[in-house]
C-alpha positions as CSV (number, residue, x, y, z in Angstrom):
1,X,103.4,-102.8,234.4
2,X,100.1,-102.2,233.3
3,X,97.5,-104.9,233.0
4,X,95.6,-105.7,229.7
5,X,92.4,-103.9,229.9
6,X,90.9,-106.8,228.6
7,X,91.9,-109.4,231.0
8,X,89.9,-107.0,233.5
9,X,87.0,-107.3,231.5
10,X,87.4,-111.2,230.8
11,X,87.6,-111.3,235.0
12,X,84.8,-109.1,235.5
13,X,82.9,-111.1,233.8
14,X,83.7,-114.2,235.0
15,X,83.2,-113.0,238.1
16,X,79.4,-111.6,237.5
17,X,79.0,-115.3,235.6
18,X,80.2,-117.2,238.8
19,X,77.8,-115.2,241.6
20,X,75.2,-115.5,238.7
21,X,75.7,-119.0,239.2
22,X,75.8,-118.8,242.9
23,X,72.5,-117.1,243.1
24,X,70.5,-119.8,240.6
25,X,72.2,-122.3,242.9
26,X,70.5,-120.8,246.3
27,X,67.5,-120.9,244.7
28,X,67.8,-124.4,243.5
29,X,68.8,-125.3,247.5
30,X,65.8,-123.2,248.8
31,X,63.4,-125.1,246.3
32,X,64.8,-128.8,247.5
33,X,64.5,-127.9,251.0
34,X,61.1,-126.9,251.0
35,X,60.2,-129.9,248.9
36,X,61.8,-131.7,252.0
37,X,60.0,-129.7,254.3
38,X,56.4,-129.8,252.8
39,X,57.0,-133.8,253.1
40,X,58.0,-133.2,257.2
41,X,54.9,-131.4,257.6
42,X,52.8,-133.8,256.0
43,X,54.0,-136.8,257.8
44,X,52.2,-135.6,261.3
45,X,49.4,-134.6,259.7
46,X,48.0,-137.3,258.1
47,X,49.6,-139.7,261.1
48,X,47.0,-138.2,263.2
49,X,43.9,-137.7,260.8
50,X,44.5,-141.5,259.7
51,X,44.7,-142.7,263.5
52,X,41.9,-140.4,264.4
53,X,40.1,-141.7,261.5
54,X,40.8,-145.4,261.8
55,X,40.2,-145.4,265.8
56,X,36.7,-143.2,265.8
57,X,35.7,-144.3,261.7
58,X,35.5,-141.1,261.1
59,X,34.8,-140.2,257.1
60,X,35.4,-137.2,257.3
61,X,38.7,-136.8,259.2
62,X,39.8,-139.0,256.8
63,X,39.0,-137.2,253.7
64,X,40.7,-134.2,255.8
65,X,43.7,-136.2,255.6
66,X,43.5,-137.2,251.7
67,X,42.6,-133.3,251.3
68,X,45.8,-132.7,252.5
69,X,48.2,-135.2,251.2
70,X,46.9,-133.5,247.7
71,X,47.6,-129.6,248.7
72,X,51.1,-131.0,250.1
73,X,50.9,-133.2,246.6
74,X,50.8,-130.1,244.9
75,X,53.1,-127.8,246.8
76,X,55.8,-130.3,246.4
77,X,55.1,-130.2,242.8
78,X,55.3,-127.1,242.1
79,X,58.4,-127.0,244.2
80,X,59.9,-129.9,242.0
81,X,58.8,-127.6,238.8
82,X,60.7,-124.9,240.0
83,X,63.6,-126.6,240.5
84,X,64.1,-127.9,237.2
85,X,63.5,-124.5,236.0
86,X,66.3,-122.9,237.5
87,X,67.8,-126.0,236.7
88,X,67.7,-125.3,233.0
89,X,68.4,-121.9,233.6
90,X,71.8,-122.9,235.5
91,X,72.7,-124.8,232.6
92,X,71.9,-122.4,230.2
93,X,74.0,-119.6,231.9
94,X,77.3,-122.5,231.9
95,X,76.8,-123.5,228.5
96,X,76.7,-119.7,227.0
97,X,75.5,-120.8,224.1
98,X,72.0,-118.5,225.2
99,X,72.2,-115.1,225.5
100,X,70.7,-114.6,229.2
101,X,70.8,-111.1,231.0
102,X,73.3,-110.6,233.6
103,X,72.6,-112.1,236.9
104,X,68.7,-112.8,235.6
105,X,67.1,-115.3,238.4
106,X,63.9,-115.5,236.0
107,X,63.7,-118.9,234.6
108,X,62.4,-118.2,231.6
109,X,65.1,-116.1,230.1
110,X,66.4,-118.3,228.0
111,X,64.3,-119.5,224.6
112,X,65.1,-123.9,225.2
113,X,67.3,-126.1,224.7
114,X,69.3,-126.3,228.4
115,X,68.3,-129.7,229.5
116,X,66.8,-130.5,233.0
117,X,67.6,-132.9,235.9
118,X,66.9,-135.4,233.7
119,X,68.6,-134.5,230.9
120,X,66.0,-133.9,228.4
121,X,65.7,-130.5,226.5
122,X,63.2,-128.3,227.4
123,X,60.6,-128.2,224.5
124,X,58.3,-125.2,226.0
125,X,58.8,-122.3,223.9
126,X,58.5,-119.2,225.2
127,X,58.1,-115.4,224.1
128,X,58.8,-112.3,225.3
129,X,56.3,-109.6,225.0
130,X,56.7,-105.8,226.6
131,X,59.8,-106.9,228.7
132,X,57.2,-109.4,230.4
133,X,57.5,-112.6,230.0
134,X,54.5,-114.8,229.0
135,X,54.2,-118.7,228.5
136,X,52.5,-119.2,225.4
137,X,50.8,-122.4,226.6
138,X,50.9,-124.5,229.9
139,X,53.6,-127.9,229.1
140,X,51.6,-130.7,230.3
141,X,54.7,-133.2,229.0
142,X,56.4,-131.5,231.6
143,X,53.8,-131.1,234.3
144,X,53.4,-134.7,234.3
145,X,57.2,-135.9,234.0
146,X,57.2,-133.6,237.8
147,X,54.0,-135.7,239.0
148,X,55.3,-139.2,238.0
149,X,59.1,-137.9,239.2
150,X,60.7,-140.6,242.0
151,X,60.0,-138.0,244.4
152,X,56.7,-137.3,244.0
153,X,54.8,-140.0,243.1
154,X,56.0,-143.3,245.0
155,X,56.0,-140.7,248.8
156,X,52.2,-139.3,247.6
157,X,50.9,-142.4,245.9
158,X,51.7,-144.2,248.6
159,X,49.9,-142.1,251.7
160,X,46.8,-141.5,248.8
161,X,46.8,-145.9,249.0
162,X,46.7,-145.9,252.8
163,X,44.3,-143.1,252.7
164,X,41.8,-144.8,250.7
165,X,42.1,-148.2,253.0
166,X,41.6,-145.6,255.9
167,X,38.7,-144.1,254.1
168,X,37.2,-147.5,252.9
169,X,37.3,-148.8,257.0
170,X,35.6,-145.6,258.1
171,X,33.0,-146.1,255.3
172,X,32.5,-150.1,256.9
173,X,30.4,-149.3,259.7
């Protein structure tokens, strides 16, 4: 007996759907673990420039160590940004209620309205132009839900506090 040649189709595409799925979820994985692996690295780093700096009062070894709690700072940001991207994107592609290319790993195929980790819509429209995409203006509501996120700003506010105390005792000759 022959099977309905659209049931093929229907699991076909199911199929494409669920490694699209697959895919947007690697990349959500591989964003999280280098958010946890931009913290790892950061840990040693400023251990030693804050010892060094505390034991020898050294200013500048301790402004190296501020300088680089802010380039991890912003890694990890960026990291976090991604992540909700693809995010969005993942819901968008279970939802179907977007039209999104087949197996499309660019974040920004998708106009809004798929909410992020948090649950609130995107509100960053965006506009195609030449098969290219181009943001039509940076979201700073969004850049600075990412900065004051629970992982972000308790783990980098807190080494910036100890780096200024650090900072302050090197200053106190």
């Amino acid at each position: 007996m022959k099977e309905d040649k659209g049931s093929e189709l229907h699991e076909s595409s199911m199929t494409v759907r669920l490694k699209h799925l697959d895919y947007i979820q690697n990349i959500v994985t591989r964003m999280s673990q280098s958010s946890v692996q931009a913290k790892s690295w950061l840990l040693p780093v400023v251990t030693a420039a804050f010892g060094y700096a505390l034991t020898q009062r050294s200013v500048e070894v301790a402004l190296l160590g501020i300088s680089a709690i802010l380039l991890f700072g912003y890694m990890d940001v960026n990291y976090l940004r991604q992540e909700r991207l693809y995010r969005r994107l993942y819901n968008a592609v279970v939802r179907q209620d977007v039209k999104i290319p087949e197996l499309s790993l660019d974040p920004h195929d998708y106009e809004e309205t798929a909410p992020d980790a948090d649950g609130e819509a995107n509100t960053q429209k965006t506009q195609f132009n030449s098969g290219r995409f181009r943001r039509s203006k940076i979201n700073v509501k969004e850049w600075f839900r990412v900065l004051t996120s629970w992982s972000i700003a308790p783990f980098y506010g807190a080494l910036l506090f100890v780096g200024a105390l650090v900072l302050c005792h090197a200053l106190i000759r």
